[in-house]
C-alpha positions as CSV (number, residue, x, y, z in Angstrom):
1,X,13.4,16.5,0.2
2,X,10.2,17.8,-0.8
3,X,7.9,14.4,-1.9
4,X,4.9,14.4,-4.0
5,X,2.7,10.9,-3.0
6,X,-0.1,9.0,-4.5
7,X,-2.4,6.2,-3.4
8,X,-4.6,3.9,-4.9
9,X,-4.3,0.8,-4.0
10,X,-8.2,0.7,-2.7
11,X,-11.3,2.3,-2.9
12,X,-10.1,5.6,-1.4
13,X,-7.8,7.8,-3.2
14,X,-5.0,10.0,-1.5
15,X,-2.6,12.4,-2.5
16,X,0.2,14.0,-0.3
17,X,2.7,16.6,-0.2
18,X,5.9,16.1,2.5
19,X,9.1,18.1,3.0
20,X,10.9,15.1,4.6
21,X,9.2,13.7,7.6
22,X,6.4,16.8,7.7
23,X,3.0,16.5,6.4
24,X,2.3,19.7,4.0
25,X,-0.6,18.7,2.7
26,X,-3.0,15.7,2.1
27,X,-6.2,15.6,-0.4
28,X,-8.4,12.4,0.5
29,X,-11.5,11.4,-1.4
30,X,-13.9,8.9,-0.9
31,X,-16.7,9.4,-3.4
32,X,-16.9,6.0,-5.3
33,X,-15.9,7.5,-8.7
34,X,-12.7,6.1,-10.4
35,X,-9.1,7.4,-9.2
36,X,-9.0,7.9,-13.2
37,X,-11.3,10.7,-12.6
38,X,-9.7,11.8,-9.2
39,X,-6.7,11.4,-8.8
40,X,-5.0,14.1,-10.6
41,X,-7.1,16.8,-10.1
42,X,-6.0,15.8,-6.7
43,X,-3.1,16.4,-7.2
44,X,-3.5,19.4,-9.1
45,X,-5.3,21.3,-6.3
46,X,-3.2,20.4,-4.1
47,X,-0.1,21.7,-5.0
48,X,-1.9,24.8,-6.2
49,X,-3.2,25.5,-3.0
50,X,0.5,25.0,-1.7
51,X,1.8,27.2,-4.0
52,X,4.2,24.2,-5.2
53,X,4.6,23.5,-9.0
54,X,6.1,20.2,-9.9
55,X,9.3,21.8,-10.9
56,X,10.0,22.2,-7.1
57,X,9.3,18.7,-6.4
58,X,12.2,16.0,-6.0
59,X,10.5,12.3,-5.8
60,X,7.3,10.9,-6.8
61,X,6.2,8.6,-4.5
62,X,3.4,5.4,-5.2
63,X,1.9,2.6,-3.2
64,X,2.9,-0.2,-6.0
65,X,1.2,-2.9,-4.4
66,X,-0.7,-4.8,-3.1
67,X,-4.0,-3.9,-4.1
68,X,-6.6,-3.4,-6.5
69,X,-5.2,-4.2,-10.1
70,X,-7.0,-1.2,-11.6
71,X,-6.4,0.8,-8.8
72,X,-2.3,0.1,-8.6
73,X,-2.3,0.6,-12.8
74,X,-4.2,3.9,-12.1
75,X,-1.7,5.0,-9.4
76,X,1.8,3.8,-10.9
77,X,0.7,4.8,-14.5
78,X,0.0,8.9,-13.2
79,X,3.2,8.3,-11.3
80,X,5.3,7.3,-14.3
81,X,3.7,10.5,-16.0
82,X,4.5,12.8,-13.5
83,X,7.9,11.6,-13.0
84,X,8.5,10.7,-16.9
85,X,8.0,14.4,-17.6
86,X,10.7,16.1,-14.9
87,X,13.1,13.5,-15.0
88,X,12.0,13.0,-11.2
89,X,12.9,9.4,-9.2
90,X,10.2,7.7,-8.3
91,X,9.7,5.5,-5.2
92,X,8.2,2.1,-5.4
93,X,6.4,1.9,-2.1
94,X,4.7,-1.5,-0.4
95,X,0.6,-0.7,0.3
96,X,1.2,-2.5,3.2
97,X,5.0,-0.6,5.0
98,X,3.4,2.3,3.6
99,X,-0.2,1.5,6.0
100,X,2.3,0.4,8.7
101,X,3.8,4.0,9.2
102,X,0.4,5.4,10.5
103,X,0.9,3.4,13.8
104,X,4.8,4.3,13.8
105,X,4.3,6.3,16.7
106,X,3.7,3.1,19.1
107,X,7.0,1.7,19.9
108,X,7.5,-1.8,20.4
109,X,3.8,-2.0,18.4
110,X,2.9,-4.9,16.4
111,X,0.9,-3.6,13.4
112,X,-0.5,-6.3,11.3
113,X,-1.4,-4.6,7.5
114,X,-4.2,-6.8,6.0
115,X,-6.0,-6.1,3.4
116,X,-9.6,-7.9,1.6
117,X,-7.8,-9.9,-1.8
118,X,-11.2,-11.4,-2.3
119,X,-11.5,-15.2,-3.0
120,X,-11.0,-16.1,0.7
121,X,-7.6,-14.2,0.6
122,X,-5.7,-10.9,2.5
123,X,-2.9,-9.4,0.7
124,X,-0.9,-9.4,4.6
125,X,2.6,-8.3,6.1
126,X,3.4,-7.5,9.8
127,X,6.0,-5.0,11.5
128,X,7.2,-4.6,14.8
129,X,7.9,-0.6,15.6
130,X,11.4,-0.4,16.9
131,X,12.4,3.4,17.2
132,X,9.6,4.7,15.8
133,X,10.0,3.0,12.4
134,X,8.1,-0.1,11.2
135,X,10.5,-3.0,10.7
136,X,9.3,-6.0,8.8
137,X,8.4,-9.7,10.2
138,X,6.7,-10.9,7.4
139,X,7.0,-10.4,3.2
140,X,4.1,-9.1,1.9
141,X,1.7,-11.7,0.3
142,X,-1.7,-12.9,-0.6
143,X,-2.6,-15.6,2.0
144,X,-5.5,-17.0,4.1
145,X,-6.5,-15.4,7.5
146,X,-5.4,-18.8,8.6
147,X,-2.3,-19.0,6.9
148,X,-1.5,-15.5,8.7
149,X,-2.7,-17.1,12.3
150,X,-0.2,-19.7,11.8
151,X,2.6,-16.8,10.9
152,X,1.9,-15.6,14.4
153,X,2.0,-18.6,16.3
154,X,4.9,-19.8,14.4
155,X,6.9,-16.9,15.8
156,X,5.5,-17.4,19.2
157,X,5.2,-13.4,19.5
158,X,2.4,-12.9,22.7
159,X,2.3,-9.3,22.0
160,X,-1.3,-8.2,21.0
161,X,-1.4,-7.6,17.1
162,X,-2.8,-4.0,16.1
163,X,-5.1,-4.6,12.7
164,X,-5.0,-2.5,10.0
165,X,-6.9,-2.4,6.6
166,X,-9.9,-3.4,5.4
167,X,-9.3,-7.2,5.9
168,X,-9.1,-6.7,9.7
169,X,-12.5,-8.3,10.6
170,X,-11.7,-11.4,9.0
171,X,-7.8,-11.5,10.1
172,X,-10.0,-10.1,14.3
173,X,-11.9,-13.8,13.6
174,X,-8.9,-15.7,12.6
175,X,-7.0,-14.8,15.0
176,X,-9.3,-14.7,18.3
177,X,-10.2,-18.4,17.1
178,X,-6.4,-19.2,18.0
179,X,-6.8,-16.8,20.8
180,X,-4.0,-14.6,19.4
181,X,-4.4,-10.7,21.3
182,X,-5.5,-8.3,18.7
183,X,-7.4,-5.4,18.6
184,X,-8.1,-3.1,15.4
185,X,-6.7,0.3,15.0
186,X,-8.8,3.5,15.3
187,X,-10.9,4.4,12.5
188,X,-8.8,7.6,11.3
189,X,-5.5,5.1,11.6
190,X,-7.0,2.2,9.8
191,X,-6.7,2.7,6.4
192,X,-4.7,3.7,3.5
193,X,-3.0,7.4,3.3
194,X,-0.9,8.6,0.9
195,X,1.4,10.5,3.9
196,X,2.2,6.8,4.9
197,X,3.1,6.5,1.4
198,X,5.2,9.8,1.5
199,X,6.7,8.7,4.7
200,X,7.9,4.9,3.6
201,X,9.8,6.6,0.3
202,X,11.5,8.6,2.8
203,X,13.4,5.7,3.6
204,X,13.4,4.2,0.3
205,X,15.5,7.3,-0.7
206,X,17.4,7.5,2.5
207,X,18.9,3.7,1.8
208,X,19.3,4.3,-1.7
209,X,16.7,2.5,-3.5
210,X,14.6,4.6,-5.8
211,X,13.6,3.5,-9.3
212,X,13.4,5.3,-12.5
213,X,10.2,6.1,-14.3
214,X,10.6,3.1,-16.6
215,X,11.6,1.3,-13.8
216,X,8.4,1.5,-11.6
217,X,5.5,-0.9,-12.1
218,X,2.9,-2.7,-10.1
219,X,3.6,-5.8,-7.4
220,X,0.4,-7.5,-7.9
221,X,1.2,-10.7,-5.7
222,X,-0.9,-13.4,-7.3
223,X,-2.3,-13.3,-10.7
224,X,-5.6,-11.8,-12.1
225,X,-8.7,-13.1,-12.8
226,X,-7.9,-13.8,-16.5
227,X,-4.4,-15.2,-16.0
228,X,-5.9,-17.6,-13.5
229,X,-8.7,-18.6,-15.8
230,X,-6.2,-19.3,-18.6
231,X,-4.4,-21.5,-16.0
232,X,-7.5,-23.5,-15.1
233,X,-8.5,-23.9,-19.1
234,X,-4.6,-25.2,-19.7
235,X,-5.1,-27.2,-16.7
236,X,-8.4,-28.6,-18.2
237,X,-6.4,-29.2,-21.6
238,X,-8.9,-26.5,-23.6
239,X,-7.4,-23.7,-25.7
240,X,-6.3,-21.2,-23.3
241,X,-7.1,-18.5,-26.0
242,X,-5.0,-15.0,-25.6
243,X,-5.0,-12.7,-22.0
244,X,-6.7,-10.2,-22.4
């Protein structure tokens, strides 16, 4: 199965290529500039310099969340394009699995995938790898560092907790203040990658549970910043005025 996967879901932007399990290409850029501007022309050069057209692809593959809002919209919406215009299934892919599979190779590992949601938050799930495949121990969610500390107590699992994202310093302090073992994963590992990506709708597909292009739309996991301000202005009985 030859996979074409994007990612978003941050300030980096990936794009992969992967027949089944094996990597055939990856375009990373940091550069600060939108994924709007970046993101397909990713795409684009990649699968030129593979010598791949889109006609020889058979799933599109997205992290839909969590994330950033804009970034997740940018991600699905080129998705749904992409897809939309072959008739291609699409894969629906958790951020967070999708960061897990970079640390896949560490059996009996437990990865915890946390990520900065701003306002004192991490968008958070953890895995256990049990034949080199991350299996979940938590849903994903947007919670306190706390909130996760008490997760991991909760399940009185000793094993030292692998961090991954860029909410791991905050999750490190959280959970050293419980004296939970943890330790960060290496740079390269740390982040988002769109071959994690390409590698979680692997199994999506394998268990049967791809999407349509209509189908496939963001998981956000809380509200944004202007349905929570409606809330507070309902809350406050003022005129909530439209979302915009």
């Amino acid at each position: 199965m030859l996979i074409l996967a994007l990612e978003s879901s941050a300030k980096a932007a990936s794009c992969a290529l992967c027949r089944d399990e094996f990597l055939l290409a990856q375009s990373f850029q940091n550069s600060g500039l939108t994924h709007s501007v970046t993101l397909l022309p990713m795409v684009e050069d990649m699968l030129k310099n593979c010598g791949v057209t889109l006609d020889q692809v058979d799933l599109i593959a997205v992290a839909n969340g969590p994330g950033s809002f804009t970034g997740l919209r940018i991600g699905v919406s080129e998705a749904k394009g992409l897809a939309w215009a072959k008739g291609l299934p699409c894969a629906a892919c958790s951020t967070l699995e999708s960061m897990a599979w970079s640390l896949a190779h560490l059996e009996g590992a437990r990865i915890c995938c946390c990520m900065d949601a701003r306002r004192g938050q991490l968008y958070a799930a953890r895995f256990a790898v049990e034949n080199g495949v991350p299996r979940r121990l938590s849903p994903d969610g947007a919670l306190a560092a706390a909130e996760l500390a008490d997760q991991v107590e909760a399940q009185g699992d000793n094993a030292a907790q692998i961090l991954v994202g860029d909410g791991w310093e905050l999750c490190q302090q959280a959970f050293r203040a419980r004296n939970i073992p943890c330790r960060p994963a290496p740079p390269h590992l740390r982040y988002q990658s769109a071959w994690g990506v390409a590698r979680c709708a692997l199994e999506l597909a394998r268990g049967g549970e791809l999407v349509s292009a209509a189908q496939l739309v963001p998981a956000y996991h809380r509200l944004s910043q202007a349905e929570r301000e409606r809330a507070e202005r309902l809350a406050r009985g003022e005129n909530p005025g439209p979302v915009k």
